[in-house]
N, C-alpha and C positions, 0 to 999 in steps of 0.2 A: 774973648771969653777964655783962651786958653793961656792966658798969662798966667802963671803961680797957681795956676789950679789944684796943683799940688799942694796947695799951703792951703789955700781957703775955700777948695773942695769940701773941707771935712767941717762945715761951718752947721749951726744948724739946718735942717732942713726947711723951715720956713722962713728963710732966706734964699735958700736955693729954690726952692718954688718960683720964688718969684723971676729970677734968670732964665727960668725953663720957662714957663708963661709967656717973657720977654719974646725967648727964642721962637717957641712955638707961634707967635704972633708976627713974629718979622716972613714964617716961613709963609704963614696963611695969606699976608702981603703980598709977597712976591709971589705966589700961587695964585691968585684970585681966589680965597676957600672964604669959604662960609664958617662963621665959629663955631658950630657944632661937629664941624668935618674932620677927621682924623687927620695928624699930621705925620706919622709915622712912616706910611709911603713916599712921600714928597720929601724927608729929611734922607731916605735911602735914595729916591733919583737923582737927589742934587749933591749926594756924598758927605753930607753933612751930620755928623754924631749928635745926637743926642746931649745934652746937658752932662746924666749922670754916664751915659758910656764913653763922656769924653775924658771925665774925673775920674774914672777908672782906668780909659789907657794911658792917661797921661803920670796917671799915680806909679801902674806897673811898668811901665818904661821908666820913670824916674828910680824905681827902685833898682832895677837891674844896674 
């Protein structure tokens, strides 16, 4: 997910929905969660960003 994120981060966002849905269901996988369960905690235990905070650090470190 984080190849050229820089490049096609900024794509629309019902495209990126869909990446992030991806994600948050690989995370609900490998957690055992239930679909209605939040994945927000479980993306912070396992160190794993977010979709859009990742298009973000990846944007601002590319800029620098």
């Amino acid at each position: 997910m984080s190849y050229c994120c820089e490049i096609w981060g900024n794509t629309y966002p019902s495209r990126l929905r869909k990446l992030s849905l991806l994600q948050k269901k690989a995370i609900r996988i490998i957690y055992s969660l239930d679909y209605p369960g939040h994945t927000s905690v479980f993306f912070h235990c396992s160190k794993i960003l977010k979709l859009e905070d990742l298009i973000i650090h990846r944007t601002m470190v590319y800029a620098l």
